[in-house]
N, C-alpha and C positions, 0 to 999 in steps of 0.2 A: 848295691849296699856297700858301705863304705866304714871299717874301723877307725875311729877318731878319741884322740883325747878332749876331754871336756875339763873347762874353768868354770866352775858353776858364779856368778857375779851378784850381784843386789841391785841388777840395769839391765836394760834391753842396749844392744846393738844392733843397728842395720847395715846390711852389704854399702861400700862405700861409708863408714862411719870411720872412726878414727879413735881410739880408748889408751889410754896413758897406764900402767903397772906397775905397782912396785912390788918386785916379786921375793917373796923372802922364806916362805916356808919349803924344805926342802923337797916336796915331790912337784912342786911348781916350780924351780930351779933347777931337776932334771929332767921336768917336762920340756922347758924352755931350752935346755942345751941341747935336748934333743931333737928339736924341732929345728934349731939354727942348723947343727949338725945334720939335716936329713932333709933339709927345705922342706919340711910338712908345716902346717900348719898345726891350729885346736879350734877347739869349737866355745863360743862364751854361749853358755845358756842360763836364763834368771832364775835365782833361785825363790822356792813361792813358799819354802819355808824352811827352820833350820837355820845352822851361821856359816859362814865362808869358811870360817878359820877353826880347826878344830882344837877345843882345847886340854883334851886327854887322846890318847889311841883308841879309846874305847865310844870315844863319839858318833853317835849317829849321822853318816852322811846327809846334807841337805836336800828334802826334796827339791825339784828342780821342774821346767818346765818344757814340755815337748818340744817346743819350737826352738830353733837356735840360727846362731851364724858363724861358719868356719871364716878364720882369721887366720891372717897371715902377721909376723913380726916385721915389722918395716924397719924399725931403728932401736938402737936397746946399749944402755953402758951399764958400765959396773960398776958400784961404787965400793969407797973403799971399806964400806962397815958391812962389807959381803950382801948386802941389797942391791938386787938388780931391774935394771929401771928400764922398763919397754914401750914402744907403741905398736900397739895392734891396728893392723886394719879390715874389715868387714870384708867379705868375700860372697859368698855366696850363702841363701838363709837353708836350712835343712831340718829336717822330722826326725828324731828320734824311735828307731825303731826295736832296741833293747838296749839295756846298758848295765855294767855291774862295774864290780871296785878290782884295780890292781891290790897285790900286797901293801902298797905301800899308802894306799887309801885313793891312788888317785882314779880319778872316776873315768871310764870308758864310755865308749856308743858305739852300735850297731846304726849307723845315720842312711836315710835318703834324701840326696839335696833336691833343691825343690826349683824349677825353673825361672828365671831370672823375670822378672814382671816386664812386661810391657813398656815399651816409653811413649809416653802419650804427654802431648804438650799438657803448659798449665793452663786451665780456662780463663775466659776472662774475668769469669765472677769469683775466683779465686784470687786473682793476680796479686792480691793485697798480702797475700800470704808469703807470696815471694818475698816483695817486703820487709816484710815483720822479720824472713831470716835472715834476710842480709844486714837488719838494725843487730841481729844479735850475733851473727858471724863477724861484727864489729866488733865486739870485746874480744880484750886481749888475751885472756885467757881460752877463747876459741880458736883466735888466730894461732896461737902457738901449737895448735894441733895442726895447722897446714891441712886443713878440710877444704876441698874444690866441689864446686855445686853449680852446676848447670839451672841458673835461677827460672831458665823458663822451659825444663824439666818433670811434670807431677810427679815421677818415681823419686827422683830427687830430693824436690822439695819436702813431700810429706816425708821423707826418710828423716831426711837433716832435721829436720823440726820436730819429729817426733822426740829424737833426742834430746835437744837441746830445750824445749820448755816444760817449767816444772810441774811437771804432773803425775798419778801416782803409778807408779811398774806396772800395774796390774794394767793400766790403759793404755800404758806403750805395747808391752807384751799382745793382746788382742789386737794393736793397730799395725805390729811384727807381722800376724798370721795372716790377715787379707793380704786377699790376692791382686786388689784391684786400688790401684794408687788414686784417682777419683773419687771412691769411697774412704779412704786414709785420708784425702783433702774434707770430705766432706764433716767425717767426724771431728780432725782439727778445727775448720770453722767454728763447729758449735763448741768446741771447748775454749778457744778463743773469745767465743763472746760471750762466755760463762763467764769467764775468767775477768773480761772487760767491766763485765756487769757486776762483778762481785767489787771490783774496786771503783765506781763510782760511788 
């Protein structure tokens, strides 16, 4: 077991994912310095209900959901209207095994990480999948994240794609917790051609 800070978000990340911040409320600005200062990471976990940003002292924290992913800060500047602007990158996913508030609201865990999935190529009745990421790892707005993906990969693949196609928290979160990247391909497929089908 492991104590970790938590950034509760309104997104799923996966290990190896890449997330952009701007961080400006102050117990996320001393979570952040503390972090840089002590090379720890946090943990981003989706919030399933509740808001990010609280807007009295007396707000109820968000619930949140058990599964998450410790991140590390990879790059981060300051600007000058005291917003600080970071990238996260995905580390490893882990379980929530208790968690309660600092004084200062910001939210704690008792976590157990969870072992790194399998690397299992991608199959071939999948392959089109790879695909579909590398059409979207093409916009520039991706690219500016500096995301590496091992296209013929399935842990990979279904990772980066879960992210990046819009579909709703609640379905990435569930395709977060399996264990088994083959079946994260599998459920992508159908929603792919859900997705396909709904725009003809």
């Amino acid at each position: 077991m492991k104590e970790i800070q938590l950034f509760p978000l309104p997104l799923v990340l996966f290990p190896g994912g890449r997330l952009p911040l701007q961080i400006f409320e102050t117990r996320y600005l001393d979570m952040v310095k503390r972090c840089l200062r002590d090379s720890h990471g946090f943990g981003v976990v989706m919030i399933t209900d509740g808001n990010q940003i609280l807007s009295n002292p007396e707000e109820q924290l968000p619930d949140i959901s058990h599964c998450g992913t410790y991140c590390e800060i990879v790059d981060f500047d300051q600007q000058s209207n005291g917003v600080l602007s970071i990238v996260a990158e995905g580390k490893q996913k882990f379980a929530i095994r208790d968690q309660y508030e600092m004084p200062d609201r910001l939210m704690m865990a008792q976590v157990e990480f969870i072992e790194e999935e399998e690397k299992v190529a991608m199959p071939e009745e999948r392959e089109h999948l790879s695909g579909l990421l590398e059409s979207l790892m093409s916009h520039e707005a991706v690219q500016r994240l500096g995301l590496s993906c091992d296209l013929g990969q399935a842990v990979e693949v279904s990772a980066r794609l879960t992210e990046l196609l819009p579909c709703p928290n609640h379905f990435k979160q569930r395709l977060l917790e399996l264990k088994d990247p083959l079946v994260r391909l599998s459920e992508l497929d159908k929603l792919v051609e859900r997705m396909q089908k709904s725009n003809d």
